[in-house]
C-alpha positions as CSV (number, residue, x, y, z in Angstrom):
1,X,4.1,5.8,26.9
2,X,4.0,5.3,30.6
3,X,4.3,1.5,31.8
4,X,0.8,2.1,33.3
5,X,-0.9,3.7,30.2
6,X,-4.2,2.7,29.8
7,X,-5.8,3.0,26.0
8,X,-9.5,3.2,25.4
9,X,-10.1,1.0,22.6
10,X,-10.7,4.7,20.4
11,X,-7.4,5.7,22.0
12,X,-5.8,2.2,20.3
13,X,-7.4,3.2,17.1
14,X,-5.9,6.9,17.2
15,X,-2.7,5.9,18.0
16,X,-2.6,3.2,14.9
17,X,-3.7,6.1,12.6
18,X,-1.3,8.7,14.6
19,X,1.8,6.2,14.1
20,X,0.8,5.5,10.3
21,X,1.1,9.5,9.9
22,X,4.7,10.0,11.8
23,X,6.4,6.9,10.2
24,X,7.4,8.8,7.5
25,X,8.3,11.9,9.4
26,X,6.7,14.2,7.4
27,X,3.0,14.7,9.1
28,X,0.9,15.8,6.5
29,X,-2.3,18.4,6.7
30,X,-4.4,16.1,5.0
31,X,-3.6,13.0,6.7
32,X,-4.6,15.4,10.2
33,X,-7.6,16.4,8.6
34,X,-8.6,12.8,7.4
35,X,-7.9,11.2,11.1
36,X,-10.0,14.1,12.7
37,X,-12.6,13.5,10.0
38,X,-12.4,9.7,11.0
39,X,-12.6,11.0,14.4
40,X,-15.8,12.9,14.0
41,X,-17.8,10.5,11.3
42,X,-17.1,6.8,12.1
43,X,-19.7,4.5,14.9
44,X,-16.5,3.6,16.3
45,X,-15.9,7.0,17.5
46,X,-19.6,8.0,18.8
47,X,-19.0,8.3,22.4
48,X,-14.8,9.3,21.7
49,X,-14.2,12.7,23.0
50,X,-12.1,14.2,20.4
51,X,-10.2,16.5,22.4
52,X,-8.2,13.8,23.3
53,X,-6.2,13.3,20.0
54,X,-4.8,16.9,21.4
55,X,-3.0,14.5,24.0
56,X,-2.2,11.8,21.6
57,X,-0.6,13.4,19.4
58,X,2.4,14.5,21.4
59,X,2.6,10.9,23.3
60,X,2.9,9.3,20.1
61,X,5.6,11.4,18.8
62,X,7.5,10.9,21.9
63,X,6.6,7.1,21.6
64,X,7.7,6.7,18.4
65,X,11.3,8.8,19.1
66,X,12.0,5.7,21.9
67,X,14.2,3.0,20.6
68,X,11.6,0.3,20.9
69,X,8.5,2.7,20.8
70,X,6.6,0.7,18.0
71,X,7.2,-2.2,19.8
72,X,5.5,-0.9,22.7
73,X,2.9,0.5,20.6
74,X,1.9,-2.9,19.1
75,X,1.8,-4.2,22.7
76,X,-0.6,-1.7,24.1
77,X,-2.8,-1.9,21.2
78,X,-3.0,-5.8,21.3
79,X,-4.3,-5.4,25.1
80,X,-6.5,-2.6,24.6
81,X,-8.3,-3.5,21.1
82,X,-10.4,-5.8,21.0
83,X,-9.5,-8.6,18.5
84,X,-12.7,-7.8,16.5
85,X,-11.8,-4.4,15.7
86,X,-8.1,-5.2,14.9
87,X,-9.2,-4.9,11.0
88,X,-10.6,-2.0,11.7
89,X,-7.8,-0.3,12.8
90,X,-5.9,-1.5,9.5
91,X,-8.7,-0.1,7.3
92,X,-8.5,3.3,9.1
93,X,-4.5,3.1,9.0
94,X,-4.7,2.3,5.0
95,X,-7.2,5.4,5.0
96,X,-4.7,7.5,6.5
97,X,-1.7,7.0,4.4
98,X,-3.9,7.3,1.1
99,X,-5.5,10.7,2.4
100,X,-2.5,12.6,1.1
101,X,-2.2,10.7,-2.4
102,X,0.6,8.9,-2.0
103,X,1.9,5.9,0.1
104,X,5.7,6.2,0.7
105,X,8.3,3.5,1.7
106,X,8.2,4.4,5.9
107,X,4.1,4.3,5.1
108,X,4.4,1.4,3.2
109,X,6.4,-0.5,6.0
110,X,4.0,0.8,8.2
111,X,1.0,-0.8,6.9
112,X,2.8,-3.9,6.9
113,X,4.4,-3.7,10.5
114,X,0.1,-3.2,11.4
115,X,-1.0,-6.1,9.3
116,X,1.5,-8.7,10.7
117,X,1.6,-7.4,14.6
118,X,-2.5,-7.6,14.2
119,X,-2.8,-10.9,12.4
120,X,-4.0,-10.4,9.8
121,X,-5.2,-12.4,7.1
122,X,-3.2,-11.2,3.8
123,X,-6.6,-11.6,1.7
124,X,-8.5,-9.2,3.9
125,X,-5.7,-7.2,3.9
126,X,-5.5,-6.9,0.3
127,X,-9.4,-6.0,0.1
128,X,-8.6,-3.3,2.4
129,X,-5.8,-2.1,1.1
130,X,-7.5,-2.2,-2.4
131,X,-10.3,-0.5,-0.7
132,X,-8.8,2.5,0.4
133,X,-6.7,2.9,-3.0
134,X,-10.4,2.9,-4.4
135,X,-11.8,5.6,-2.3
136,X,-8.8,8.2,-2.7
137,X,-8.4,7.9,-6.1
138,X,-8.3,11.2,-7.7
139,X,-9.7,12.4,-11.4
């Protein structure tokens, strides 16, 4: 992303479930469908215009091609989401890597790079984490 890119606090929230999907570099159907679902369902999204994640999606992948990309990525998110939605954007990220199933090792590592760049207290993490595992479940 451009030095000057400016995120709407949405746009931080896209790009944190956009970065969980490409870390294993395999973007999966299900994990699109679940972050447009997100997209279209959630408060936090109410006044989001969702033909921006057309535009996201390519800036992240070129983001997260650059050497120090997730860096950067952490950095913009920090400055553009507000502190009270930073477990927010771990819940949606944990809801994004469970959509398809599975959680693999890049995911995995993922989560984790989210959790410590946002702070996050391990103990909510867990009841997030533990959440989401709840809700994808299959029978």
């Amino acid at each position: 992303m451009p030095e000057t890119t400016i995120l709407s606090p949405q746009d931080s929230l896209v790009a944190i479930m956009l970065a969980v999907s490409v870390a294993d570099g395999n973007v999966r159907t299900a994990e699109l469908l679940q972050i447009s679902n997100l997209i279209e369902n959630l408060p936090a999204f109410a006044d989001y215009d969702g033909a921006k994640l057309q535009a996201m999606g390519p800036m992240m992948l070129r983001l997260m091609n650059d050497d120090d990309g997730l860096d950067r990525l952490f950095e913009l998110v920090r400055r553009f989401l507000p502190e009270r939605l930073w477990e927010t954007a771990y819940a949606l990220a944990c809801d994004v890597a469970a959509a398809d199933g599975r959680i693999s090792g890049p995911e995995a590592d993922m989560l984790e790079a989210v959790r410590e760049e946002l702070s996050l207290d391990r103990l909510h993490a867990a009841a997030i984490e533990r959440g989401a595992r709840a809700r994808y479940q299959r029978v």
